[in-house]
C-alpha positions in Angstrom: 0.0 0.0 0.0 1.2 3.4 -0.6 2.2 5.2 2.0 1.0 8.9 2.5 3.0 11.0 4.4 2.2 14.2 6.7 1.7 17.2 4.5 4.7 19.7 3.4 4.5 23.1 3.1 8.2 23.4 1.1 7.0 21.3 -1.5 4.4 23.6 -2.6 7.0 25.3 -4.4 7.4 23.0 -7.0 4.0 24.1 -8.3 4.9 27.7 -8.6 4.4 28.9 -12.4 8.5 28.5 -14.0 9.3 25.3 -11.8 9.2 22.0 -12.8 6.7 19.9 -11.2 8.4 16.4 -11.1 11.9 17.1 -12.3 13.3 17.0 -8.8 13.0 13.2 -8.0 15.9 11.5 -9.0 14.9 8.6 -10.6 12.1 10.4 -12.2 14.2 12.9 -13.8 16.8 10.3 -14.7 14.6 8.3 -16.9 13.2 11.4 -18.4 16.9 12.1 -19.3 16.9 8.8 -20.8 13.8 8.2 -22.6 15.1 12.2 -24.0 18.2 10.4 -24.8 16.8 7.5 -26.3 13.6 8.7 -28.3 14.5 8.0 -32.4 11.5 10.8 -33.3 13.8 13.4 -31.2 17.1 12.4 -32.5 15.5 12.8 -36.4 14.3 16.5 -35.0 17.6 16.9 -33.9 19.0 16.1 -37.6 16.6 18.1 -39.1 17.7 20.9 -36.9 21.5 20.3 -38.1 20.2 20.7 -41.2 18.8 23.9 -40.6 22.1 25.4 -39.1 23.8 24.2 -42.4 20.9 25.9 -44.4 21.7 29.2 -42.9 25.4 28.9 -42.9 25.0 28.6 -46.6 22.7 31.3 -46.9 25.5 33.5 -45.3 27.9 32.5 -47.8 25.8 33.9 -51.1 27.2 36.9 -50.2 31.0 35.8 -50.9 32.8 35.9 -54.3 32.1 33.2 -56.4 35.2 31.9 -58.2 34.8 29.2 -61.1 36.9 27.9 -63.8 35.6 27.8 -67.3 36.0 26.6 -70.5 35.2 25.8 -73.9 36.6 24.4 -77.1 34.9 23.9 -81.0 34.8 22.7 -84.0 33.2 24.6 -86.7 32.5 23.7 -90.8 30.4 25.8 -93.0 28.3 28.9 -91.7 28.7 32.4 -92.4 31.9 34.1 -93.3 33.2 37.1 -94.2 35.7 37.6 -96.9 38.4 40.0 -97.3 39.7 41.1 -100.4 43.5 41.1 -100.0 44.2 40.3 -103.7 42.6 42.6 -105.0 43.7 45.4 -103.0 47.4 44.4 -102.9 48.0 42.6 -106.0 48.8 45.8 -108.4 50.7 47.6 -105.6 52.8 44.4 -105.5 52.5 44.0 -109.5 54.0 47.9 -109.5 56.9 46.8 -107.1 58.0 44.1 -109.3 58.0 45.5 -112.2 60.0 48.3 -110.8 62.6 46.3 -109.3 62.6 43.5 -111.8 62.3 41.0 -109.4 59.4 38.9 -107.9 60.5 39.8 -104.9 56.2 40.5 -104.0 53.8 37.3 -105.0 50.6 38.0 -105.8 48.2 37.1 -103.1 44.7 35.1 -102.8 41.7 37.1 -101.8 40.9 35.9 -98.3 37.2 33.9 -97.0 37.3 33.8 -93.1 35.0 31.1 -91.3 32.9 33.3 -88.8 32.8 30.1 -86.4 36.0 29.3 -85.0 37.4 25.8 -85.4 39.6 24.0 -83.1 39.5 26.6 -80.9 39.8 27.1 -77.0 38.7 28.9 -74.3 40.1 28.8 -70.8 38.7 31.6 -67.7 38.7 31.4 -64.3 35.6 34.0 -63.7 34.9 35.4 -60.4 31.4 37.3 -59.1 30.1 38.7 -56.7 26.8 40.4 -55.8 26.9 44.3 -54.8 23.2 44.8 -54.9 20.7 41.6 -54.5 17.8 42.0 -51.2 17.3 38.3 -52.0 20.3 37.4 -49.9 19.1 39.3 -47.2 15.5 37.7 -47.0 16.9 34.1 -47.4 19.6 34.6 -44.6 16.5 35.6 -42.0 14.5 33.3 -43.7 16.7 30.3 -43.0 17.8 31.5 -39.7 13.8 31.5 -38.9 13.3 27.6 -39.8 16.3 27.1 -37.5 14.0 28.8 -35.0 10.9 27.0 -35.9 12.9 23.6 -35.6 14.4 24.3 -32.0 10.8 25.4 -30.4 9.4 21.7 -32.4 12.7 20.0 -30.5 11.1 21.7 -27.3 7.7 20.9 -28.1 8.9 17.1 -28.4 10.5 17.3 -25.7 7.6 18.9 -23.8 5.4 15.5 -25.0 7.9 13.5 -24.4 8.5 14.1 -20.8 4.8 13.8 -20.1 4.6 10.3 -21.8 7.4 9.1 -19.9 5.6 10.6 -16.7 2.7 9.4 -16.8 3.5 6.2 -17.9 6.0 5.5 -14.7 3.0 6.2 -12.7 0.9 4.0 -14.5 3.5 1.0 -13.8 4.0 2.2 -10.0 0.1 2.0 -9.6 0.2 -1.5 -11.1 2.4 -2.7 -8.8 0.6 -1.0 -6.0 -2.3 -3.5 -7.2 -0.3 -6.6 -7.2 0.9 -5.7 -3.8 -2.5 -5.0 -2.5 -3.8 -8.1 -4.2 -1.3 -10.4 -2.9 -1.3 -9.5 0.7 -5.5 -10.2 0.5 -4.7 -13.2 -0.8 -2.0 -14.2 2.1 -5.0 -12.8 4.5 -7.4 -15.4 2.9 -5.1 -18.3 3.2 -4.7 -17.6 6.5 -8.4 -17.6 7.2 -8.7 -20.6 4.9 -6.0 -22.9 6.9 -7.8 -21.5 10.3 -11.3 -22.5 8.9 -10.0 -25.4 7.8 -8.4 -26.8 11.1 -11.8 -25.3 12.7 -13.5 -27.7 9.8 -11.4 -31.0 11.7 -12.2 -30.0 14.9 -16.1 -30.0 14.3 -16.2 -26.6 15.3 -17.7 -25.1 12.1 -19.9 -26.9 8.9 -17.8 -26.7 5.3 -19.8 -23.6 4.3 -17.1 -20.9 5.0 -14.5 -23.1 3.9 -16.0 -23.2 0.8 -16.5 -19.3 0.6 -13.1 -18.7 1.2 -12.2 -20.8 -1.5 -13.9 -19.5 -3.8 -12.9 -15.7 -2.7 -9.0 -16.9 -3.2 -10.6 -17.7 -6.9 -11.7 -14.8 -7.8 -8.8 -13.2 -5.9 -6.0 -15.5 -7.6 -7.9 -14.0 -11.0 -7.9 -10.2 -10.1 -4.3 -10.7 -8.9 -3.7 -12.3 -13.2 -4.5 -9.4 -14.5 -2.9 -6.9 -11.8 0.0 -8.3 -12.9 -0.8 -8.5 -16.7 -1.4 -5.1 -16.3 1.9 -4.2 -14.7 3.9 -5.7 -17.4 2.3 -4.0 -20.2 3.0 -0.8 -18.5 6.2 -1.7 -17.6 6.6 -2.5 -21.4 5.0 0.1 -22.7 7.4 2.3 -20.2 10.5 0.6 -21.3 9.2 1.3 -25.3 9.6 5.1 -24.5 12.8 4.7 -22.9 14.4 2.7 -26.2 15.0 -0.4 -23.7 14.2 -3.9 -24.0 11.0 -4.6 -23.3 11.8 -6.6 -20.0 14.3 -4.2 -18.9 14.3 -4.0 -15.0 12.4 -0.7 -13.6 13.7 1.1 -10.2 10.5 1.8 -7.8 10.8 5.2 -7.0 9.4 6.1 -3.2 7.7 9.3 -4.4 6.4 11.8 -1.5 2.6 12.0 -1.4 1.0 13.5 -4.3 -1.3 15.6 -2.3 1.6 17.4 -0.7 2.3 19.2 -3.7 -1.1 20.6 -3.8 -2.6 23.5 -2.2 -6.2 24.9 -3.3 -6.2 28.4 -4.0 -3.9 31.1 -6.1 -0.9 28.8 -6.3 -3.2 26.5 -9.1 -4.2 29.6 -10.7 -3.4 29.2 -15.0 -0.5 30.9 -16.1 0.2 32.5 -19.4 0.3 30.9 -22.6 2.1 33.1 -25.3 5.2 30.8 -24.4 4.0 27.9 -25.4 6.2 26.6 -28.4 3.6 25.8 -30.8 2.7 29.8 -30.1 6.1 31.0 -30.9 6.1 28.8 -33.9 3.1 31.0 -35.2 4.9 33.9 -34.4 7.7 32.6 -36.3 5.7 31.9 -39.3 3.6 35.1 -39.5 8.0 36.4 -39.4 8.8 34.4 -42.6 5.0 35.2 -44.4 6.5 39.2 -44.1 9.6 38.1 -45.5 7.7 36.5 -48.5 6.1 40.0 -48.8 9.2 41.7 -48.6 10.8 39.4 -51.4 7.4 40.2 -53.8 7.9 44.0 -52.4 11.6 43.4 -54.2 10.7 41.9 -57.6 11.5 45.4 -59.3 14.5 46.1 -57.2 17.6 46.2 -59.3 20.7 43.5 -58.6 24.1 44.0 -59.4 27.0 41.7 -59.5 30.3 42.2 -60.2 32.8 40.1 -62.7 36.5 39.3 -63.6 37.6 37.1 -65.8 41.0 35.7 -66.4 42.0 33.3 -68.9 43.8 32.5 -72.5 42.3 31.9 -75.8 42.6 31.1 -79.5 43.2 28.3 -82.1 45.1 24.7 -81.2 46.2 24.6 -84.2 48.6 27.5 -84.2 49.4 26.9 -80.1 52.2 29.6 -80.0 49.8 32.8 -80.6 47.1 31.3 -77.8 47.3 35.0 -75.4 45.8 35.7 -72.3 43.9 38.6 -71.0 41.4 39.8 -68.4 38.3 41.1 -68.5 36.0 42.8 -65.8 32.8 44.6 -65.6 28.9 44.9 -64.2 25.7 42.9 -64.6 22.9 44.4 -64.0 19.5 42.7 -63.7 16.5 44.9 -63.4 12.9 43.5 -64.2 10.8 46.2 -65.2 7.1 44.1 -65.3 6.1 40.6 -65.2 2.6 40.7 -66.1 1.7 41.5 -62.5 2.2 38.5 -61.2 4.7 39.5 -58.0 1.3 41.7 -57.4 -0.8 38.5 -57.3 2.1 36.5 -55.2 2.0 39.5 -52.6 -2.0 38.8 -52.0 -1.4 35.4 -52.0 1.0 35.9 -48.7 -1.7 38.4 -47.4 -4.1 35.5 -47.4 -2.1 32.9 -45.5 -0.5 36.1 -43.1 -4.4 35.9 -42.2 -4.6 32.2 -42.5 -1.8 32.4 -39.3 -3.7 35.0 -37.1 -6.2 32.8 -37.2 -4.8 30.2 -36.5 -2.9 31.7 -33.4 -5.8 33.0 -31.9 -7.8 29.4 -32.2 -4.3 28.0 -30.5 -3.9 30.6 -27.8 -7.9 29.5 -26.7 -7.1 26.2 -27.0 -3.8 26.2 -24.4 -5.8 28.7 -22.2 -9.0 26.1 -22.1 -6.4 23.0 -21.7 -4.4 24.5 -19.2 -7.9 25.5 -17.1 -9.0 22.0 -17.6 -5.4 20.4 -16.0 -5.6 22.6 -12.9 -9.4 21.8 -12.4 -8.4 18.2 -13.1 -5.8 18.3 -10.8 -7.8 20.5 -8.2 -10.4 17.4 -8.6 -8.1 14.4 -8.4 -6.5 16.5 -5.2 -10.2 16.2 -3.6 -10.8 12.8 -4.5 -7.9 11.5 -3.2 -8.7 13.4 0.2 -11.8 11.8 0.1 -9.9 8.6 -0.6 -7.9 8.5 2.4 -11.0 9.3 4.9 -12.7 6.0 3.0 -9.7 3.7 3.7 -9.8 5.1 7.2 -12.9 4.0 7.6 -12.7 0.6 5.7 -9.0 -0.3 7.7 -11.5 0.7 11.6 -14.7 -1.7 10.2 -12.1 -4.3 9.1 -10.6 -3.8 12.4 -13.9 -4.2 13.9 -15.4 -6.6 12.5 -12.3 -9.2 12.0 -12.1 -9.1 16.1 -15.7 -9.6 16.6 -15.4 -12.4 14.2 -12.2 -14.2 16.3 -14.8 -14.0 19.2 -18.0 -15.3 17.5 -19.3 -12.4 17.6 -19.8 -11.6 13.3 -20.5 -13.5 10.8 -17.7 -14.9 8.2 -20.6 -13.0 5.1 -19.8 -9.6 7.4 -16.1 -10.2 7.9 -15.3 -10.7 4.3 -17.2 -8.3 3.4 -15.2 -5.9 5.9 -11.8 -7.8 3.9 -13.3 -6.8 0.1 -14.2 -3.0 1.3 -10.4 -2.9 2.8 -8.9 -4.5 -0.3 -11.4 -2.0 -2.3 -10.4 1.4 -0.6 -6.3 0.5 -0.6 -6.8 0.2 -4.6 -8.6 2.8 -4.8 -6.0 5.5 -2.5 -3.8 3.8 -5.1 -5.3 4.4 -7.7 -6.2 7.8 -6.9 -2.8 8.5 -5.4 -1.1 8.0 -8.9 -4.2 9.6 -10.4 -2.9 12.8 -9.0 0.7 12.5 -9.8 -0.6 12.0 -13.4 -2.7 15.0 -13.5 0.2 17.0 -12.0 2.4 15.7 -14.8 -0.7 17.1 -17.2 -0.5 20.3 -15.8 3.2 20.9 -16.1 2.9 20.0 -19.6 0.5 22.3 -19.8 2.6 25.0 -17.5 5.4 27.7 -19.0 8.9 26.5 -17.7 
C-alpha cells in the first residue's frame, strides 16, 4: 500500500508557475533524461535541426565571391563568313613593285574567306562574381535562420510530450504494482483464514460452508491478482518502449512523496500565461517568414548587381604559340521592369495565408488557455478525491478492524467479515489508484505550464 506522508508546506514550491513539477526526483528525472536520450523521433528533429544550421550557414555564404573555372573548345565547318579582299587590293601595288625592281620579290596574293565560327579553338577563364546589390540574400539569410527557430521550439515541443509520456507512464507502472501488492497481501489474509477455517472444519467446530466461501474468494482473488499483474507488465513494457530499452528491462520503484503534498487549493493552481507555449512562438515565427515573402514580392523590381573578372587565355590549337591571355572585368545588372503583375498576385497570395496564421494563433492561444484551465481543475479534482480517498480507507481499515475481532470472538458473521476484507482490499486500490491519479494530473498540468 502506498504510504501517505504528513503534508509539506516546502513542496508547494514546485508548483509555482516557471518550476518543474516532477523534475526533482531523482529517478524520475533520470529516466526522463533517458527516454530524451533514447527517443528516435527526437534524434530525427535533432538532424533536421543540423540541417537547418547548415541551411543558414549557406545562406550566409551567397554573399561571398564566387570563383569558377571555365572553359570551352569547338569545332566549326560551314556557316557564315566574311571575306576580305586582299588580292585585289594588294595585287597591283605588289605588281608595280616588281615590275619596278625587276624581281618577284612581291607574289601575288589570294583574296581571303574567313569562317565566322571558330574551329579547333579554346577557351580557358577562371571568372569570379560577386553580388553588390541583391535583397534576396538578405530575405533568405533571416529566412533560414527563422526555420532554424521553428525547428528548436518543435525540439522543445517534443521534448515537452515527451517528458509527459514518460511521466505518466511511470505512474501508471508504480500504480500496477501498487495492485499486485495490494492483491497479494489479500490473498496471504485469505489463506490464513482458509487454513484457520480449515483446522476449525477437523475440529467440528464449524460446517464446510465458510471453507468453501473462502475458496472461492481466493478464486476470484487469484484471477484479479492475473491481470494486476498483466497489467503491470504491459505498462512496464510500454514504459521501457519510450525509454528505447528492452521490453523486460528491469524498472527502479521510486518512493515518491505524497502527491497531495504538492497541492494546495487556491492562487498557487491559478493558470498561467500561454504566449510561451512553443507551438505559439512557432506561429509567431511563421507570421516572421509570411513578411519576409512580402518583402521578397515588395523586391521583384528592385535592381541587382554583380560584379565580374575574368581571367583566362584563348585562340586556335592549331597555331598553339599565338594562344594569349587577357582579363576582362565589368557589371551585370538585372532589373525586371514588369512581369505581367504577377509578383502583385504573389504579394496577396502571402496576405491571405499572413491571415490564414492569425487565425490560427488565436484558435491556438484559446485552445492552451481552455487545456491548461481544464489540468488545474483536473488536478484541483483528483487532489479532492484522493482526500476523500484516504477518509474511505480510514474507515474501511476501523470496520475491518472491527469486525475481523468480533469475528475471532464469535461475535460476526464470516458473510460480514469478508465483506469488511473486500471494502479494505477496495479502498487501498482505490487510494492507489487515486494517489497515482494525481501525480498524473500534476504531470498534465506541467505539460500544460510555461517552464
Amino acid at each position: 500500500m502506498i504510504t501517505l506522508p504528513k503534508f509539506k508546506p516546502v513542496l508547494l514550491l514546485f508548483l509555482l508557475p516557471g518550476i518543474p513539477l516532477l523534475a526533482q526526483h531523482p529517478v524520475l528525472e533520470r529516466y526522463v533524461q533517458e527516454g530524451l536520450n533514447n527517443n528516435l523521433s527526437l534524434k530525427q528533429e535533432q538532424v533536421a535541426l543540423e540541417k537547418n544550421k547548415a541551411s543558414v550557414e549557406a545562406a550566409k555564404r551567397l554573399y561571398y565571391p564566387t570563383i569558377a573555372l571555365q572553359g570551352s573548345y569547338s569545332l566549326a565547318t560551314g556557316g557564315r563568313t566574311i571575306d576580305f579582299p586582299v588580292g585585289d587590293l594588294l595585287n597591283p601595288v605588289y605588281a608595280t613593285l616588281n615590275e619596278m625592281t625587276q624581281s618577284s620579290q612581291f607574289p601575288m596574293l589570294e583574296n581571303v574567306k574567313e569562317q565566322l565560327s571558330p574551329n579547333n579553338f579554346a577557351d580557358i577563364k577562371v571568372r569570379t562574381t560577386m553580388p553588390l546589390i541583391n535583397p534576396d540574400i538578405r530575405i533568405n539569410k533571416k529566412a533560414e535562420q527563422e526555420k532554424t527557430a521553428i525547428q528548436e521550439l518543435q525540439i522543445r515541443r517534443t521534448e515537452r510530450d515527451l517528458t509527459y509520456q514518460i511521466k505518466s507512464a511511470y505512474f501508471n507502472y508504480l500504480q500496477a504494482g501498487e495492485a499486485v501488492k495490494i492483491y497479494e497481501s489479500a490473498l496471504d489474509l485469505l489463506k490464513e483464514n482458509l487454513r484457520v477455517n480449515q483446522s476449525l472444519l477437523k475440529n467440528d467446530k464449524i460446517n464446510k460452508a465458510p471453507v468453501l466461501r473462502i475458496e472461492a474468494e481466493i478464486s476470484k482473488v487469484n484471477a484479479e491478482l492475473v491481470q494486476a499483474r498483466t497489467k503491470r507488465h504491459n505498462a512496464a513494457a510500454y514504459f521501457n518502449t519510450l525509454l528505447h530499452r528492452p521490453l523486460d528491462a528491469a524498472i527502479e520503484f521510486a518512493n515518491l512523496p505524497s502527491p497531495d503534498s504538492l497541492v494546495q487549493t487556491g492562487a498557487i493552481l491559478q493558470p498561467t500565461g500561454v504566449q510561451g507555449r512553443e507551438e505559439i512562438q512557432q506561429l509567431d515565427k511563421a507570421l516572421y517568414l509570411n513578411q519576409l515573402a512580402m518583402d521578397a514580392a515588395h523586391n521583384y523590381n528592385k535592381p541587382r548587381l554583380n560584379a565580374f573578372v575574368d581571367l583566362g587565355g584563348q585562340g586556335f590549337l592549331s597555331d598553339i604559340n599565338k594562344n594569349v591571355p587577357y582579363a576582362l572585368g565589368g557589371l551585370q545588372l538585372e532589373w525586371n521592369l514588369w512581369n505581367g503583375n504577377r509578383n502583385r498576385w504573389q504579394e496577396r497570395q502571402v496576405a491571405f495565408e499572413a491571415t490564414q496564421l492569425n487565425l490560427q494563433r488565436q484558435d491556438v492561444v484559446s485552445q492552451f488557455q481552455l487545456r491548461q484551465n481544464i489540468a488545474v481543475e483536473e488536478v484541483r479534482a483528483a487532489y479532492e478525491s484522493l482526500n476523500a480517498g484516504k477518509q474511505e480507507l480510514a474507515a474501511a481499515s476501523e470496520y475491518f478492524r472491527v469486525v475481523e475481532r468480533s469475528y475471532r470472538e464469535d461475535m460476526a458473521s464470516y458473510i460480514e467479515y469478508l465483506d469488511a476484507r473486500t471494502q479494505l482490499t477496495n479502498a487501498r486500490l482505490q487510494i492507489s489508484l487515486k494517489a497515482y491519479q494525481l501525480w498524473g494530473q500534476i504531470a498534465a498540468l506541467e505539460r500544460e505550464t510555461i517552464d
